[in-house]
N, C-alpha and C positions, 0 to 999 in steps of 0.2 A: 504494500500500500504506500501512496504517498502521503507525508503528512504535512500539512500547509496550514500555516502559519498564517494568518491577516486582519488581527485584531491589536489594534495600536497600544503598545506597552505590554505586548504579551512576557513570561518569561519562560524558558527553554532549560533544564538542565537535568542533571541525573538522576534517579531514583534506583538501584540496583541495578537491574537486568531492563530496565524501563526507561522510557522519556517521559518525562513528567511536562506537560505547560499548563501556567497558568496566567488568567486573564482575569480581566475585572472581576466578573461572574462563576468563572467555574475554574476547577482544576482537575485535570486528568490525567489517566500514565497510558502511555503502547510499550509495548513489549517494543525491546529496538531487532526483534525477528521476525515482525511482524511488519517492519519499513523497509521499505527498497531507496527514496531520497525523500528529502526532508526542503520544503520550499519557503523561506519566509518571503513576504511581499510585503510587509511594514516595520514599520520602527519596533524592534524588542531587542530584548537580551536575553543572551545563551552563554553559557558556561562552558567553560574549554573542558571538565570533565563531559559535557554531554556533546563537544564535537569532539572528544577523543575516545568515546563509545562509538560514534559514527563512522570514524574513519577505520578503528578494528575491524567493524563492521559492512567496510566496502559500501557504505550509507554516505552516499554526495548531499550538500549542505549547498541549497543553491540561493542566491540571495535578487529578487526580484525591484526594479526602481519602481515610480511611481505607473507605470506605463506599460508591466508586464515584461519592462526586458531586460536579461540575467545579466548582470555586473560585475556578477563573480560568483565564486563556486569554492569550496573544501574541500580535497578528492584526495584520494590517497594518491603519493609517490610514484606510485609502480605502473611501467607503463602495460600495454592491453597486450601488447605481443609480442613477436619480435621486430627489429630493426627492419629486415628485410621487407614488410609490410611497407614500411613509409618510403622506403627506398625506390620501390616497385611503385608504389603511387604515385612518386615522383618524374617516373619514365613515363609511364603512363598517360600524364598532362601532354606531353609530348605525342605520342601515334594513338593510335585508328583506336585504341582502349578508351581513351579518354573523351575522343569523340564520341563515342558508341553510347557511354556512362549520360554524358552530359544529354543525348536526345531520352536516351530511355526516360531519366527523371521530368525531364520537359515535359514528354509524351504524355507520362504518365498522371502529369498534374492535369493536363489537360481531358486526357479521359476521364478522370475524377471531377473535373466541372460540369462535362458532357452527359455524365451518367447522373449526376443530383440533379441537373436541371430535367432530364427525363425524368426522374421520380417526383421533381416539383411538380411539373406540370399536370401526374396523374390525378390529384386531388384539388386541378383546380382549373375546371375547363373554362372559366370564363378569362385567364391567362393563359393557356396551353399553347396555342398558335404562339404566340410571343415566344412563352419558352423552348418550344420545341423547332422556333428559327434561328433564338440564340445557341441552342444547340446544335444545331448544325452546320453553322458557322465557325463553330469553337470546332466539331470533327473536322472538315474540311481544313480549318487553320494546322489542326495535329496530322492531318493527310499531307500537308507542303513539308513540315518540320520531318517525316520520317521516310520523303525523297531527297532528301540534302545526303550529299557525299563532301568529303573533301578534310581537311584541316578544323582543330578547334579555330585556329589564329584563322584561320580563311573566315567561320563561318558563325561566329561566336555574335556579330552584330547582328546578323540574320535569323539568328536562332531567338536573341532578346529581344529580335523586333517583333518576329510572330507570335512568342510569349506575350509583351506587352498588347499588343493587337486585341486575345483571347482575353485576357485579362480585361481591357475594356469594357468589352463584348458580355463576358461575367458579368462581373460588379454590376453596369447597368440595369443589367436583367432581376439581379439581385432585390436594389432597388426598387424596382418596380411592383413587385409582389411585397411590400413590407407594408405596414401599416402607414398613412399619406404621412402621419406625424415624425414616422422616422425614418424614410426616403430620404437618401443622400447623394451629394455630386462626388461617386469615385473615392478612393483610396485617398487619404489623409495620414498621418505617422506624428508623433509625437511635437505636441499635442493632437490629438484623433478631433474633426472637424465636426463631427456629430456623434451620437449616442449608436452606432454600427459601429462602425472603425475604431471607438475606444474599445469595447469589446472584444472587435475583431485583434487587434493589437496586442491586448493582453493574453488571449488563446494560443495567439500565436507566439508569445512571448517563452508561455509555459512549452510548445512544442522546440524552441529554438534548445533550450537546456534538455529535454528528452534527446534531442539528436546528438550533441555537444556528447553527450553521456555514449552514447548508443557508439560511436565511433572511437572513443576513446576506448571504452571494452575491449570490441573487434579491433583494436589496434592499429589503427587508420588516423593520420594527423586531423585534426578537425581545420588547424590553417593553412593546409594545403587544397587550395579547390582547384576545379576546372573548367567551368564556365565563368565562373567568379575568378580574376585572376589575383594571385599573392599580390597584387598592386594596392588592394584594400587596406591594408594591413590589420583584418579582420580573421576572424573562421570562414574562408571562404570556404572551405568542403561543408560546411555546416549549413551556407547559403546554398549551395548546391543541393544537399539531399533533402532538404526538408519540403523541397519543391511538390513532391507526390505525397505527404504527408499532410500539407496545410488544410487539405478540405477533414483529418480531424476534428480543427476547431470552426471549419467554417461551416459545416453541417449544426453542430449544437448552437451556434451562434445563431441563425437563422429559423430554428424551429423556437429559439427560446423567442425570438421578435413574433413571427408567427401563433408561438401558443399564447402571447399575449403575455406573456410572465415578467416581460421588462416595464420597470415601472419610472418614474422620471427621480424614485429618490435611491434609484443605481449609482447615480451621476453626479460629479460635480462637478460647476463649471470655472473654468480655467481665462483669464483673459481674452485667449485666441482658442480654444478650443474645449473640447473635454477629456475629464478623467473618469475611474473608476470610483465608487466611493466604499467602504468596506462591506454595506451589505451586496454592492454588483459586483466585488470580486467574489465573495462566498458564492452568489449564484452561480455566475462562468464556473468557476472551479468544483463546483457539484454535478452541473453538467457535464462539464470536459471531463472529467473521471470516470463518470456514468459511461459516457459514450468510447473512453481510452479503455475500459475496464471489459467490453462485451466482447463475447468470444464469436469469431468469422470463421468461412472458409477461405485459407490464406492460404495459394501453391501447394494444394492437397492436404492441408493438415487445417485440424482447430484452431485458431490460435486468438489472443487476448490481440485488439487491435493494436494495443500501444505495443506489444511485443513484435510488431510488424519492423518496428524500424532498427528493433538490435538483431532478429534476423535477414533481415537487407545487409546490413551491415558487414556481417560477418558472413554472407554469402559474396559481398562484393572483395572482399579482405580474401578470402579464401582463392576467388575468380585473380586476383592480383599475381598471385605467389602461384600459378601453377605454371 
């Protein structure tokens, strides 16, 4: 389980075999065998005995800003595998591997927009024609993206041009089936320009340290990308993979506008924009769990969706070294 932290002045620290926090209201213990990482998203204090339980415990301590995005992280020393892993993914940037990595996760983000917007539209014919143009606009776009041949350095503008394009094409659509009160113009980032993209932002936050994790395990540098070049001087493989993963948060984010569960005291507002307020990150993050936590058919087996992306990982890590 993960345990998340977002109640201002909580406190974090040891109780035997347990983490204990407490808050204004309440205090409670988890077994630390019963946490997989540990997320704070607000102001507290934790005790170096209960990050040095954590860290025996291969338990990452990931530390969230105001905006959902990870600043830093507690991880144990040791790296995920061998050398030869990062060495290989370093060639790799270079031929026909890295090309091949970087469309599959494009590809794939894109059949992930194309398939929710077909399940949007089932339940709601009086929008379906709309969605099911914007979907086949988004297929057709991943139809150009998986006839490209050639070089990443050849084709890397072309590749983020037809991403961004689909990406348009999404969002807008998105939009339009939301409630009129929270219909927005497009992607917005820190500060998120409406009550969607502060949401979407912070989902997405929480997946950005899921992948950070997930490659470091499988032993894969997380700042060595290949779409995203070490030019950033960011995690670009981290910008890379999480590309087929974001419709995680953006499925829960959309059903919770949709079931009506977003309310205006989620929010706070910001000079230029908005934030999350403590009770709209508890929501996201009940959701997002909910919906990381159900088990799929994933490449023949059962599998937990959030567990999707440490086995990616470690099938890509594995595809490396052979």
């Amino acid at each position: 389980m993960q345990l998340v932290i977002t109640s201002y002045g909580s406190y974090l620290r040891k109780s035997g075999d347990c983490f204990m926090v407490k808050t204004d209201d309440r205090v409670f213990e988890v077994s630390s065998r019963k946490v997989d990482s540990i997320m704070i998203a607000t102001s507290a204090y934790l005790s170096t005995d209960a990050l040095k339980m954590a860290v025996e415990n291969n338990i990452d301590v990931i530390f969230l800003d105001e905006f959902g995005d990870p600043f830093g992280r507690v991880w144990h020393s040791r790296l995920g595998s061998t050398v030869l892993i990062r060495r290989k993914q370093l060639e790799a940037g270079a031929d026909e591997r890295g090309f091949k990595l970087a469309l599959e996760w494009v590809r794939g983000k894109l059949d992930n927009q194309h398939d929710f917007l077909e399940r949007l539209s089932r339940p709601r014919p009086d929008k379906a024609q709309k969605l099911k143009e914007a979907a086949d606009e988004i297929r057709e776009t991943g139809e150009r993206l998986s006839s490209l041949s050639g070089t990443l350095d050849e084709r890397r503008g072309t590749i983020m041009a037809l991403e961004g394009k689909a990406g348009k094409i999404y969002f807008d659509i998105l939009s339009f089936i939301l409630p009129q009160q929270y219909r927005f113009e497009g992607r917005s980032r820190n500060p998120a320009a409406d009550e969607f993209n502060a949401l979407l932002n912070y989902g997405y936050g929480v997946l950005y340290s899921l992948v950070e994790k997930a490659c470091i395990i499988a032993g894969l540098d997380p700042y060595v990308g290949f779409l995203h070049t070490d030019n950033y001087n960011k995690k670009s493989l981290v910008f890379d993979l999480i590309e087929p993963y974001r419709i995680f948060a953006e499925e829960p984010v959309v059903h919770l506008f949709s079931g009506r569960k977003v309310k205006v005291e989620h929010f706070e507002k910001l000079p230029k924009g908005y934030t999350l307020a403590k009770e709209g990150k508890a929501l996201l993050i009940e959701a997002l769990n909910r919906h990381l936590d159900e088990s799929i058919r994933y490449r023949g087996r059962n599998i937990q969706r959030r567990n999707t992306i440490q086995f990616d990982c470690h099938r890509i890590a594995n595809g490396l070294i052979k």
